[in-house]
DODO-362855 format. One record per residue (C-alpha): residue number from 0; x, y, z negated; chain. Coordinates in Angstrom, 2 decimals, m for minus. Example, Ala and Ser with C-alpha at 12.3 -4.5 7.8 and 13.67 -1.06 7.14 Angstrom:
# residues 2
GUMAR_bake_east_north_up_kolgu
GUMAR_0_12.30_m4.50_m7.80_A
GUMAR_1_13.67_m1.06_m7.14_A
***
This chain:
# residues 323
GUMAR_bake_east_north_up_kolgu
GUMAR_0_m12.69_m21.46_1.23_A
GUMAR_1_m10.63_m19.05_3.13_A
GUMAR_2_m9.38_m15.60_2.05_A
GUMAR_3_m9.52_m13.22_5.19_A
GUMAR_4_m6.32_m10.58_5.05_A
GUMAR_5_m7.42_m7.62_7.41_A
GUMAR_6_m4.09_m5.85_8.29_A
GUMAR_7_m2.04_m8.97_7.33_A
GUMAR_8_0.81_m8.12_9.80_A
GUMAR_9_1.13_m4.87_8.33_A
GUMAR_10_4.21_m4.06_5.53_A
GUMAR_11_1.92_m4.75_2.19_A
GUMAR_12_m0.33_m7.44_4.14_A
GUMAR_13_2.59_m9.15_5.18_A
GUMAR_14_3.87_m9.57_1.72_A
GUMAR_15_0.39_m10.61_0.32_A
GUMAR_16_m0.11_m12.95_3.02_A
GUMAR_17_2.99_m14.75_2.04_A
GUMAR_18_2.30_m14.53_m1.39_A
GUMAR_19_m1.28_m16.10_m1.19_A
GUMAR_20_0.46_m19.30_1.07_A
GUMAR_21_3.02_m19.33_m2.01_A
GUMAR_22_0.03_m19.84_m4.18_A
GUMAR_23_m1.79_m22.69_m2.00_A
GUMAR_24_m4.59_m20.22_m0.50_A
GUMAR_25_m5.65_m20.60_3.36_A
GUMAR_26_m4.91_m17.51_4.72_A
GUMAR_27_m6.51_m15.90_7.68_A
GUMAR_28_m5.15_m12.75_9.26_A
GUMAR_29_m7.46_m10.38_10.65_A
GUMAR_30_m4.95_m7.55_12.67_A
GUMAR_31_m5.03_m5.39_16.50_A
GUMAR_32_m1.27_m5.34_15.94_A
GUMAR_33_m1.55_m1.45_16.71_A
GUMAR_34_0.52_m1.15_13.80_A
GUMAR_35_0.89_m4.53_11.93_A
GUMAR_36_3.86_m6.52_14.08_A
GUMAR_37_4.16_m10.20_14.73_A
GUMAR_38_7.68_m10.61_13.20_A
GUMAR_39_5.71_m10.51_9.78_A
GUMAR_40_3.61_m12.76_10.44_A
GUMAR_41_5.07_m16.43_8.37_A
GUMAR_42_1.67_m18.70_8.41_A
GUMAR_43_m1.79_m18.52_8.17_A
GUMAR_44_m4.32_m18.29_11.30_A
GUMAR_45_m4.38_m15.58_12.89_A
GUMAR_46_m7.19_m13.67_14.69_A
GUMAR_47_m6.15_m10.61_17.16_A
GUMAR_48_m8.85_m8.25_16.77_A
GUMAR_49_m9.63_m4.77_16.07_A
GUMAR_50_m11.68_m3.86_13.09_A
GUMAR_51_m13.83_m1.30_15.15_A
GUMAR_52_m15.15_m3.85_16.72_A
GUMAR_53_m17.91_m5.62_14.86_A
GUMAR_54_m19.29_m8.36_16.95_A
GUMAR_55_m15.42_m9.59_16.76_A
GUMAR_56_m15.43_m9.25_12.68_A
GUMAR_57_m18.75_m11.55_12.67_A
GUMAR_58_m16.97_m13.72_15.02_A
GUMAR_59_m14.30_m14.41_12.83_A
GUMAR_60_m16.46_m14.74_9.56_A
GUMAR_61_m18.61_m17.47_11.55_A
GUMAR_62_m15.24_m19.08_12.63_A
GUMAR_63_m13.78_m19.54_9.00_A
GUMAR_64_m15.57_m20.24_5.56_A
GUMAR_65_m14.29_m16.93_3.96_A
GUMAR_66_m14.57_m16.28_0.41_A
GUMAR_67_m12.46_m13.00_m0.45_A
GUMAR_68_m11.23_m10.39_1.59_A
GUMAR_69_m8.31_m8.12_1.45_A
GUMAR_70_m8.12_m4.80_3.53_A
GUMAR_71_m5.22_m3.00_4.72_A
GUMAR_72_m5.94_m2.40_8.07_A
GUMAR_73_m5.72_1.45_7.61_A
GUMAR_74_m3.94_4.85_8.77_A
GUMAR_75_m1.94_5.86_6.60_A
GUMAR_76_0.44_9.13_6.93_A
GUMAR_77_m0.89_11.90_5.36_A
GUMAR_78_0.93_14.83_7.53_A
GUMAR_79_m0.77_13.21_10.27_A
GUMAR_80_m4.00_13.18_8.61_A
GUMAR_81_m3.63_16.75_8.38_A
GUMAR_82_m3.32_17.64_11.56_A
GUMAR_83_m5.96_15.33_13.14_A
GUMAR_84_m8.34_14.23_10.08_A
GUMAR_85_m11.07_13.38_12.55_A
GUMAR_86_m8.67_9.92_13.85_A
GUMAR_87_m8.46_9.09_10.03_A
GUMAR_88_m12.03_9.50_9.28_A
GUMAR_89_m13.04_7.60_12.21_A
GUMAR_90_m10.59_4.80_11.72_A
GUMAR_91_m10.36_4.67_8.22_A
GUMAR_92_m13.97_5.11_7.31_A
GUMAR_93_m15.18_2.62_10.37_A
GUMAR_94_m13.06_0.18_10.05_A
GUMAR_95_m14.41_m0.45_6.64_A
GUMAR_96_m18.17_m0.33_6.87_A
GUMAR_97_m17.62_m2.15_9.60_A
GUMAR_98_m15.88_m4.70_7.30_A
GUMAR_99_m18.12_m4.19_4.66_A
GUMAR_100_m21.78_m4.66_6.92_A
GUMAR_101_m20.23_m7.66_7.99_A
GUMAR_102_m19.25_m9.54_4.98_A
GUMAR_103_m22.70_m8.90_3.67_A
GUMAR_104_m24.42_m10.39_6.65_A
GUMAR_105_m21.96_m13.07_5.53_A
GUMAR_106_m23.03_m13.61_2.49_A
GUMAR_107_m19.56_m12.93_1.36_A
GUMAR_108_m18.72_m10.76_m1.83_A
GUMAR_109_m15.42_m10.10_m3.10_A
GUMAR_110_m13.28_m7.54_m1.92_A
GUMAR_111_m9.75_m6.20_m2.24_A
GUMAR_112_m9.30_m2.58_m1.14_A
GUMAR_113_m6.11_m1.15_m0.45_A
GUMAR_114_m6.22_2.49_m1.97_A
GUMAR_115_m3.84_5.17_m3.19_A
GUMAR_116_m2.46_7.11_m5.89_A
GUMAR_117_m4.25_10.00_m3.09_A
GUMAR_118_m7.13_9.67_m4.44_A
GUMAR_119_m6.23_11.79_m7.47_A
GUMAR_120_m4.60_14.92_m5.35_A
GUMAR_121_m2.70_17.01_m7.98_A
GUMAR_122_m2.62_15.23_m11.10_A
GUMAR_123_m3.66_16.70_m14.28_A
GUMAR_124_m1.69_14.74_m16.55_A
GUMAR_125_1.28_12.25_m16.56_A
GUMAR_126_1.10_9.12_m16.23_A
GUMAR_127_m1.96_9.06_m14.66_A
GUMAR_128_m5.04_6.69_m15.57_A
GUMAR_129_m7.48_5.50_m13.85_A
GUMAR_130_m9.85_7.73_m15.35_A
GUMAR_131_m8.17_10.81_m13.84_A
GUMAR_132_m10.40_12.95_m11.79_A
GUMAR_133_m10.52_12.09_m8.42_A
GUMAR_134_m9.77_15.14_m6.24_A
GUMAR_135_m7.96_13.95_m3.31_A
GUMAR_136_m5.92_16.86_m1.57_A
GUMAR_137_m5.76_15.72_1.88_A
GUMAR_138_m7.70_13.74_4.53_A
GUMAR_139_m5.58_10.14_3.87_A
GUMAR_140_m6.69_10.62_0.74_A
GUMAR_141_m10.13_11.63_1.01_A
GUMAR_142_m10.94_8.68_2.99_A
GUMAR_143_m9.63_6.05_0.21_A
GUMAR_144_m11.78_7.90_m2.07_A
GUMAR_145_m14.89_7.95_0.24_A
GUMAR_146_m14.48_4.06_0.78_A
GUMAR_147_m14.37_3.87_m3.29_A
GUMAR_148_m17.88_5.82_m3.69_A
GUMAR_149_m18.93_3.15_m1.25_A
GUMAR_150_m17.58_0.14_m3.36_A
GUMAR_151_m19.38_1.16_m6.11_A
GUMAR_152_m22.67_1.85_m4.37_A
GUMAR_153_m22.56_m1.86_m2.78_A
GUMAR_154_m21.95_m3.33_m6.42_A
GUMAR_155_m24.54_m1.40_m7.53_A
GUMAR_156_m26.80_m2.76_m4.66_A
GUMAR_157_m25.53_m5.43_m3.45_A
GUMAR_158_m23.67_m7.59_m5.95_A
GUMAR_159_m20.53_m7.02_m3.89_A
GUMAR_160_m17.99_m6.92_m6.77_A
GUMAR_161_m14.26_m5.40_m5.55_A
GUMAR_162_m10.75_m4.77_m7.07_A
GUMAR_163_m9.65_m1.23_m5.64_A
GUMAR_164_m5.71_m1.23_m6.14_A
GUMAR_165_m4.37_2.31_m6.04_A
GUMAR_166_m0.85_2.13_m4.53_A
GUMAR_167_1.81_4.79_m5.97_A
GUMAR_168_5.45_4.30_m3.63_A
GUMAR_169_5.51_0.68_m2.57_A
GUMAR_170_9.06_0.01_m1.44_A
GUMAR_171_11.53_m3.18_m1.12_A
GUMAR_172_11.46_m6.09_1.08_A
GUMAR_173_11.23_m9.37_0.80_A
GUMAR_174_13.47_m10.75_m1.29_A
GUMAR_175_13.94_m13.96_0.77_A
GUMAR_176_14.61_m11.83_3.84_A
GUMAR_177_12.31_m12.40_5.90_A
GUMAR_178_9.63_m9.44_5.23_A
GUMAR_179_10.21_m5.77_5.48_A
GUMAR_180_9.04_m2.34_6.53_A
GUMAR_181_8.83_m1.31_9.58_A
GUMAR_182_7.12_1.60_10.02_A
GUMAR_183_7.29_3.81_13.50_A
GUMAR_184_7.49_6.27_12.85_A
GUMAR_185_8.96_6.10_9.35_A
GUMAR_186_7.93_8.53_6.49_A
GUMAR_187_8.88_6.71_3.66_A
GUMAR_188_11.66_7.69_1.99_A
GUMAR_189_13.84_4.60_1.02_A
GUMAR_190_13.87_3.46_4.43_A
GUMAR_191_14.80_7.25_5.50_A
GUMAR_192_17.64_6.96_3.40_A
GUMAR_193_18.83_3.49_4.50_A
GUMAR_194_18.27_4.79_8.34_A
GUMAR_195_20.48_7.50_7.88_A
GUMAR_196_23.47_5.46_6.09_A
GUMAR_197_22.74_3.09_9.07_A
GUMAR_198_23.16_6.37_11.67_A
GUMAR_199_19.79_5.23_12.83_A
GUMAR_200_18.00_8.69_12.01_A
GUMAR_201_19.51_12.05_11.38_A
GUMAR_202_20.43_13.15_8.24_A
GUMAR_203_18.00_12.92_5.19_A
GUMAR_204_15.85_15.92_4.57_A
GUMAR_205_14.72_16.75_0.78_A
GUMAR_206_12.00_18.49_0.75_A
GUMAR_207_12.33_20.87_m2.16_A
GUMAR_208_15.28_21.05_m4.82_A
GUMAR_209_12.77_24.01_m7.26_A
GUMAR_210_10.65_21.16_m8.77_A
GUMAR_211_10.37_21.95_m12.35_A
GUMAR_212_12.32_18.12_m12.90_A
GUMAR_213_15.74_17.20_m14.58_A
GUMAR_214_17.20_17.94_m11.12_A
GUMAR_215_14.64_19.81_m9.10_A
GUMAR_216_14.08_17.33_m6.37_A
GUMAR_217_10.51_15.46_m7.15_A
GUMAR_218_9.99_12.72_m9.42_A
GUMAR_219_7.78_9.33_m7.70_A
GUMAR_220_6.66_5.89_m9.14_A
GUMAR_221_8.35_3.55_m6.75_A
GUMAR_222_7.11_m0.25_m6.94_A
GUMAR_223_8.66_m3.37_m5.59_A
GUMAR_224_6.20_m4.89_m2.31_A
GUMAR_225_6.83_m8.08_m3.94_A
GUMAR_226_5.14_m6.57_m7.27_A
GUMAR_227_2.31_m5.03_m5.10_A
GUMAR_228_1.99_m8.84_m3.53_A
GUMAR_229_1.63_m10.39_m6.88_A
GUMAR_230_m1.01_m8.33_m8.00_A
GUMAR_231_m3.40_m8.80_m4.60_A
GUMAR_232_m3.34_m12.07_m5.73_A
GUMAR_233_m4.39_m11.63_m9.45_A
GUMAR_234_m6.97_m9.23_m8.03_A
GUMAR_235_m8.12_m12.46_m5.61_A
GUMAR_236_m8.27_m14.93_m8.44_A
GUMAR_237_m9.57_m12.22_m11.12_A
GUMAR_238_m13.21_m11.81_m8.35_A
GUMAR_239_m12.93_m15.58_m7.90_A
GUMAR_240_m13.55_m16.19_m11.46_A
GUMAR_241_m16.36_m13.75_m11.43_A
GUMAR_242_m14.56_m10.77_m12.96_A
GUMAR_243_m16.48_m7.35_m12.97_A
GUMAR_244_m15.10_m4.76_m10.29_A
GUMAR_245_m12.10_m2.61_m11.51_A
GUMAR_246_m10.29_0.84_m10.31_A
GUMAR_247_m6.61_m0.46_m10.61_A
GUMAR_248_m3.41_1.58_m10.43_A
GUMAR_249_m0.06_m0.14_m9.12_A
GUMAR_250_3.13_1.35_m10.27_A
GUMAR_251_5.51_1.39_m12.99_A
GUMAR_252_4.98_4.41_m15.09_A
GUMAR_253_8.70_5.10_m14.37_A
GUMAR_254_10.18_7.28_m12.41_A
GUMAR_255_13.00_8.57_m10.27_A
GUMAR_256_14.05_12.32_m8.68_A
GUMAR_257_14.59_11.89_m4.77_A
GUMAR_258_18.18_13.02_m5.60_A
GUMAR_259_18.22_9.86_m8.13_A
GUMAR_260_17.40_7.30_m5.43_A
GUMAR_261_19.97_9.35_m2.92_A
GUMAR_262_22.57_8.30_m5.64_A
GUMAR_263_21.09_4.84_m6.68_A
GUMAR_264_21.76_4.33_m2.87_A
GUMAR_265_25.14_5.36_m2.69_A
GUMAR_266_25.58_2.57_m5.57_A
GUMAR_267_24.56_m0.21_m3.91_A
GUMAR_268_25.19_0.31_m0.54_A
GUMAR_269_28.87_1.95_m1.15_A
GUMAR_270_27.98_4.48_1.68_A
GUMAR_271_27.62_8.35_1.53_A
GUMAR_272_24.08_9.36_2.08_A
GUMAR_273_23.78_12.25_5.01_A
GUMAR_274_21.26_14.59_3.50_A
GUMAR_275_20.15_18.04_3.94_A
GUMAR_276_17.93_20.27_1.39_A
GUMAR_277_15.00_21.68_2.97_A
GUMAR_278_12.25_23.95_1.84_A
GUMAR_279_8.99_22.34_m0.23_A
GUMAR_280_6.13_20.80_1.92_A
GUMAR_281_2.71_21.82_1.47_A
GUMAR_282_0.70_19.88_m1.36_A
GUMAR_283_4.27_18.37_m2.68_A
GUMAR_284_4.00_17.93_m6.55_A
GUMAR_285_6.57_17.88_m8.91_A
GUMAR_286_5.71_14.19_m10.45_A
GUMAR_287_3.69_11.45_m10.01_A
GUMAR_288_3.64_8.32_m12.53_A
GUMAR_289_1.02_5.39_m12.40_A
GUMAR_290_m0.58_4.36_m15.65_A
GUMAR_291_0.10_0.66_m15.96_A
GUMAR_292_m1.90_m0.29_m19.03_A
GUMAR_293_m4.67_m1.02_m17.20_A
GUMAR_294_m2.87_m3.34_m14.30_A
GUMAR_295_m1.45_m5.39_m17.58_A
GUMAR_296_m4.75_m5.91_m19.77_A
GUMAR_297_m7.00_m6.61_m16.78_A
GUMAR_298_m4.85_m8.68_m13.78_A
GUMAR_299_m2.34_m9.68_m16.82_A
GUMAR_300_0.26_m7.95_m14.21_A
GUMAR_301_4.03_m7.01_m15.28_A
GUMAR_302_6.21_m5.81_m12.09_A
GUMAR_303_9.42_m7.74_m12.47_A
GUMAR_304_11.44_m6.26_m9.13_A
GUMAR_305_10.72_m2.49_m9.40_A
GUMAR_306_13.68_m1.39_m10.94_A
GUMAR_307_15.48_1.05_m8.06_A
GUMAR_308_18.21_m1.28_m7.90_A
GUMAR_309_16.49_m3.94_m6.68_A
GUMAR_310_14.57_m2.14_m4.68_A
GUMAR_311_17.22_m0.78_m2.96_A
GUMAR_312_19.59_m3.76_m2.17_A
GUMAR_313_16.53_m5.62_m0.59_A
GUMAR_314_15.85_m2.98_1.69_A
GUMAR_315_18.69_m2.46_2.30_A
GUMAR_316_19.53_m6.58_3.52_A
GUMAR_317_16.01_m6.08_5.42_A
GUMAR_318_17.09_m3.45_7.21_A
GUMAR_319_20.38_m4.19_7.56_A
GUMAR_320_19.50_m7.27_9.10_A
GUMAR_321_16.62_m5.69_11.43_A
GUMAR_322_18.57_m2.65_13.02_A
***
């Protein structure tokens, strides 16, 4: 049996991928490389294909005994959802019915989703659970939760039992080396940081210093990629063992200002970060913490790299390395 990784070239694929060959699973990686890049690609077989395309997502079922699939093969920058929602709903919500009709003609029903802390738009209360309202806020957001009302219509119908992992800030690299982000264009805001110090971008711009926080500047739940990794694979083996679907949050319950991982860089890079304070963006909240609990009782899941140290320095030897 084969677990099929759609998006495996991508940042978080790539990670997963190389944490399922670390286990002993046969990986197969399902990617257009539109986004996802070769580089990050360490093992497994890999299919070049685009997910829009169904007759070549049969193909590659009736090619390989699958028996899980992961999907990450999505759009993901939510500025750019804004301003043209119709690419995300057309990508995002395609690519994974198209996913989804296929693995049931298949036979095949487990499922990983790739999802987001989006789903729950402005959050209600801190940390947040999985029971939170979902109210997503933008069109990034509304798709992960459109995909999730699907999940839990093919359980219901199908018997297609899924782990939907909701991602807060994943962030780090490989700790080995040889796996990091690589975004173009870049949004995130570690690797912002670390581009500037490298004179790679222009200076830093933080959005917002009025946040009712400790220091104004907002407060996010950053989580190691290795971490994220990890769990994809408890999700795997928790559906392999015939585990009920779950909602699943991924993050720390800790946080950290944007003007606390400015200065956590500084530390371990023993550079000045350029940076520039700009006015709020639209739909910016003050905080944003992940409930853990549930990742613990369910996968049995403890992140063990997230601290902002950690984080840092291996992004920092990633990109270091990669510039």
């Amino acid at each position: 049996m084969k677990i099929l990784v759609a998006g495996g070239a991508g940042y978080i694929g790539s990670h997963t991928v190389n944490a399922l060959l670390g286990e002993g699973f046969d990986v197969v990686i399902f990617d257009d490389f539109s986004t996802g890049k070769r580089d990050l690609v360490l093992g497994g077989t890999v299919i070049e294909g685009d997910l829009m395309d169904a007759a070549a997502v049969r193909k590659a079922f009736r090619s390989h005994d699958v028996g899980a699939v992961l999907h990450f093969a999505s759009l993901i920058q939510v500025g750019e959802s804004y301003r043209d929602p119709q690419r995300y709903y057309r990508h995002n919500l395609g690519t994974s019915m198209n996913l989804l009709e296929t693995m049931l003609e298949a036979g095949i029903k487990r499922f990983i989703f790739s999802s987001s802390a989006a789903v729950y738009g402005i959050p209600q209360r801190q940390p947040i659970t999985e029971d939170h309202p979902i109210n997503p806020c933008n069109p990034y957001g509304m798709t992960k939760s459109m995909v999730e009302r699907v999940l839990q219509d093919y359980d219901r119908a199908y018997g297609l039992r899924f782990v939907s992992l909701r991602y807060f800030n994943a962030s780090g690299a490989d700790p080995d080396g040889r796996l990091g982000e690589m975004h173009y264009p870049e949004t995130h805001l570690i690797p912002n940081i670390l581009l500037s110090i490298l004179r790679k971008k222009p200076a830093l711009g933080v959005f917002g210093t009025d946040f009712p926080t400790p220091d104004g500047s907002a407060v996010r739940d950053y989580i190691h990629v290795t971490d994220l990794a990890a769990a994809h694979v408890l999700a795997v083996r928790s559906l392999l063992e015939d585990k009920p679907s779950e909602f699943i949050n991924l993050g720390t319950s800790m946080g950290y200002s944007v003007l606390e991982v400015i200065r956590a860089a500084e530390r371990v890079t023993g550079k000045p970060v350029p940076y520039e304070i700009l006015p709020r963006r639209e739909g910016d909240v003050p905080v944003l913490l992940a409930s853990r609990e549930k990742a613990e009782r369910i996968l049995g899941w403890t992140p063990r790299l997230s601290d902002i140290e950690t984080i840092l320095r291996t992004a920092w030897a990633w990109h270091r390395k990669s510039v």
